[in-house]
C-alpha positions as CSV (number, residue, x, y, z in Angstrom):
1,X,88.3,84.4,128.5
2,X,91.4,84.2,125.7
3,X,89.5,84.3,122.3
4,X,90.1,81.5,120.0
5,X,92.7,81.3,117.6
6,X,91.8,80.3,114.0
7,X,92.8,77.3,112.7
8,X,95.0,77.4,109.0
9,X,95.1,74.7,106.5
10,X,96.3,74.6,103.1
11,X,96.2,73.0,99.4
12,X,99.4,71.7,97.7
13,X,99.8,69.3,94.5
14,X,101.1,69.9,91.0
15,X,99.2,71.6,88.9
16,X,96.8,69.3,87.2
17,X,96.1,67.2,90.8
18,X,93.1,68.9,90.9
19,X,93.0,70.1,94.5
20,X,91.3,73.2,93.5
21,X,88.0,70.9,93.0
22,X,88.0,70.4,96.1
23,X,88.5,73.9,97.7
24,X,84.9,75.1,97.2
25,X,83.8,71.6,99.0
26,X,86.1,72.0,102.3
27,X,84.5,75.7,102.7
28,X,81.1,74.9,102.6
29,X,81.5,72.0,104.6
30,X,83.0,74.5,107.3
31,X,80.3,77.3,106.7
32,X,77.9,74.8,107.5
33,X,79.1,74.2,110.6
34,X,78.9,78.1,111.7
35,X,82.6,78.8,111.2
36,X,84.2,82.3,109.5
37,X,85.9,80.8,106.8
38,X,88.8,83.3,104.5
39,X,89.1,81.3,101.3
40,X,92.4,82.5,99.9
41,X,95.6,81.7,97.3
42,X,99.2,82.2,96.8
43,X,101.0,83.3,95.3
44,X,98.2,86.0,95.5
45,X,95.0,86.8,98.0
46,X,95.9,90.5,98.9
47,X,96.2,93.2,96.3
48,X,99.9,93.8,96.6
49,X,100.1,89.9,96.1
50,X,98.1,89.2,93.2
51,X,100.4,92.1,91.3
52,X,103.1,89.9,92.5
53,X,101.7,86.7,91.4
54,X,101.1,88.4,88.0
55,X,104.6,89.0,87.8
56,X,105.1,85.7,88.8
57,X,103.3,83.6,86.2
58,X,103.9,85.9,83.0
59,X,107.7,87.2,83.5
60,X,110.5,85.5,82.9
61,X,113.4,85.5,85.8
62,X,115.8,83.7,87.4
63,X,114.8,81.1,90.3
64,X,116.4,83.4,92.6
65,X,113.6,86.2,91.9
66,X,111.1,83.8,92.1
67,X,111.8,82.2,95.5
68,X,111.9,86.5,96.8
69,X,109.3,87.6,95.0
70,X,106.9,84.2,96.3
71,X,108.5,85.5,99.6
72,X,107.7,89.4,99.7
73,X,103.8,88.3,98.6
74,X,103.5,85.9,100.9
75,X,104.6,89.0,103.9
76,X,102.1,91.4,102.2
77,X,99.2,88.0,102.3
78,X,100.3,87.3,105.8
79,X,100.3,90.7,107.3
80,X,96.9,91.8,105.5
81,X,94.9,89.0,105.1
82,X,95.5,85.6,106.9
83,X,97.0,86.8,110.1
84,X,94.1,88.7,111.2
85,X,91.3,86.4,110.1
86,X,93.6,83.9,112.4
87,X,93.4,86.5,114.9
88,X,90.1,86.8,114.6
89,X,88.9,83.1,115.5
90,X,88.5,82.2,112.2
91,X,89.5,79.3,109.6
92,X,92.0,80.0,106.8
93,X,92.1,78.3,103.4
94,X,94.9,78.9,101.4
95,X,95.4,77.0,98.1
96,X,98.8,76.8,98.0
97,X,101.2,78.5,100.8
98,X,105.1,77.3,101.8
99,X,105.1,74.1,100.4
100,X,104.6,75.3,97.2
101,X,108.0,77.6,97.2
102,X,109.9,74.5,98.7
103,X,108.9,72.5,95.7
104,X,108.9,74.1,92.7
105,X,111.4,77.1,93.2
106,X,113.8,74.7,95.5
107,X,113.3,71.2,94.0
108,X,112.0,71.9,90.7
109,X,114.4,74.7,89.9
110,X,117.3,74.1,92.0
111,X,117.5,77.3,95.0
112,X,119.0,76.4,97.8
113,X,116.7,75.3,100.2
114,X,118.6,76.5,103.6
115,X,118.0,79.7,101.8
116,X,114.4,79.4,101.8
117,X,113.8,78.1,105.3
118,X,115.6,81.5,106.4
119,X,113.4,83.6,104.1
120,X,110.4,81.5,106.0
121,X,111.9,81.8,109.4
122,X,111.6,85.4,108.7
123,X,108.7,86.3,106.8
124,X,106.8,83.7,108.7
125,X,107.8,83.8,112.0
126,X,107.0,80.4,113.2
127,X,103.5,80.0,111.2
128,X,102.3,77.6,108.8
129,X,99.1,75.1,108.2
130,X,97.9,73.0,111.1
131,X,96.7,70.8,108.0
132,X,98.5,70.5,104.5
133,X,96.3,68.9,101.9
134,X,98.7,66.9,99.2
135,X,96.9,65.5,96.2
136,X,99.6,63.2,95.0
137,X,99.8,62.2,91.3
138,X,102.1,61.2,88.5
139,X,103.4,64.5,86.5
140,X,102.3,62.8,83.1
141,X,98.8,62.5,84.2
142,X,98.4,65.9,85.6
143,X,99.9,67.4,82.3
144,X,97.4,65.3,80.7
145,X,94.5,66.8,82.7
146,X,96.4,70.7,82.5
147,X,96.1,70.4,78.6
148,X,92.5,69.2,78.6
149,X,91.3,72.7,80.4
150,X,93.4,75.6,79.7
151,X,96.7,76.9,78.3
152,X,99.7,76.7,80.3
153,X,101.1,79.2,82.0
154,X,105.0,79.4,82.2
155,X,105.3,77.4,85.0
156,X,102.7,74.6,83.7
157,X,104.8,74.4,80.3
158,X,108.0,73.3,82.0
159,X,109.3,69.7,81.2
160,X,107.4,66.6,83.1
161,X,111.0,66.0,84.7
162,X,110.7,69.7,86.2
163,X,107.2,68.4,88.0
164,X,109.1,65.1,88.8
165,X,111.5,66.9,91.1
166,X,108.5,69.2,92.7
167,X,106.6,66.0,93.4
168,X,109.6,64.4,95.1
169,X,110.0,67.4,96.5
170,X,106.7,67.6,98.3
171,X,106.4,64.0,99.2
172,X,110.1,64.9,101.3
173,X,108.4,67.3,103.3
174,X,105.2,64.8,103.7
175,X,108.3,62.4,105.3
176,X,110.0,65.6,107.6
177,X,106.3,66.9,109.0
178,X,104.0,63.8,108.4
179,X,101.8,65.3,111.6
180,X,100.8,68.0,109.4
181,X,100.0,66.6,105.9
182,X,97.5,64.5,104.5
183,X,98.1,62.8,101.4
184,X,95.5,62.3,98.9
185,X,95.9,59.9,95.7
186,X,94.8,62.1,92.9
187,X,94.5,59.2,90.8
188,X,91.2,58.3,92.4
189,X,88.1,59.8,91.2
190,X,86.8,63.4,92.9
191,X,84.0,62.0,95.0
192,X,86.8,59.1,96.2
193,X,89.4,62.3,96.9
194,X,87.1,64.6,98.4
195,X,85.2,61.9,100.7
196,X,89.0,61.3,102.1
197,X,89.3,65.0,102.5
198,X,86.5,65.5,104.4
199,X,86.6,62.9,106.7
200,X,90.3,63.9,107.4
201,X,88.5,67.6,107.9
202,X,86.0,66.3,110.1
203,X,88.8,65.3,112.6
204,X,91.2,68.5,112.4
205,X,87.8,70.7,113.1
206,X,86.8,68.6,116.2
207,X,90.1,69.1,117.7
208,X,90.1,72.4,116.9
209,X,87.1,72.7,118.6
210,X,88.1,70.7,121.5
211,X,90.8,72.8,122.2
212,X,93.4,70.5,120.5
């Protein structure tokens, strides 16, 4: 009998949305139901890739850099860490994969995007989420919430037009592969959000299970 592949489904949103509150909750809800469950990040969630995402968030550098350097951690994450969980029959959680370098290193700072799509073709080979989790809000709100809990980072302190063109960006790709996402309103409170998520959830892991 083939063993199962896993099943891979991811977090996007600007920063603020509050997707990561949620995380924790779509894990548990899976460990509960007896699944292997690799809770991981990006840029980041190998060691190789967290030096990279260090560079990442601190250094400045030209778009260009970015967008390869998002690209070379997310080779090392997929060789070492979320290929062979997949392999292994397990569930992947990423917070934050592709989608993320689409929006804020192609619409939010302007590289081309049929650039990107080759370095996915390549690095990726055909893989993404079965499920993309979008928590959808306006860019002035999430700043709102960014500056109420921490200190930016480089990327958080850019101007609210800069997060304009990354959400735009993200709901295009909700319009090119609406199969894959699921758009949450951020605007509406957590247990609102994450009763949508997991009800969503629910339905991706009984096809899964079905063979789906």
């Amino acid at each position: 009998m083939k063993h199962k592949q896993g099943c891979f489904i991811s977090f996007e949103g600007i920063d603020g949305a509050g997707k990561s509150t949620h995380v924790d909750a779509c894990v548990q809800w899976l460990q509960g139901r007896g699944e292997q469950v690799t809770l991981t990040r990006e840029p980041g969630g190998s060691p190789l890739a967290e030096t990279l995402r260090g560079l990442l968030l601190a250094q400045d550098m030209q778009p260009d850099t970015e967008a390869l350097l998002a690209f070379a951690a997310r080779s090392d994450h997929l060789q070492r860490v979320i290929r062979p969980a997949l392999a292994a029959g397990g569930w992947v959680v990423c917070d934050r994969f592709t989608d993320s370098t689409f929006a804020y290193q192609g619409g939010g700072s302007g590289v081309d995007t049929t650039r990107l799509a080759q370095l996915e073709a390549w690095v990726q080979g055909g893989l993404s989420p079965v499920r993309t989790y979008l928590f959808d809000l306006p860019p002035e709100v999430a700043a709102a919430r960014r500056a109420a809990v921490r200190a930016a980072d480089r990327f958080e302190a850019r101007e609210l037009d800069y997060f304009a063109r990354v959400r735009q960006t993200y709901l295009d790709r909700v319009a090119a592969d609406p199969g894959r996402f699921f758009v949450l309103d951020a605007t509406a409170t957590p247990d609102v959000v994450g009763a949508r998520l997991l009800a969503d959830l629910a339905g991706v892991h009984a096809r899964w299970r079905e063979g789906a």
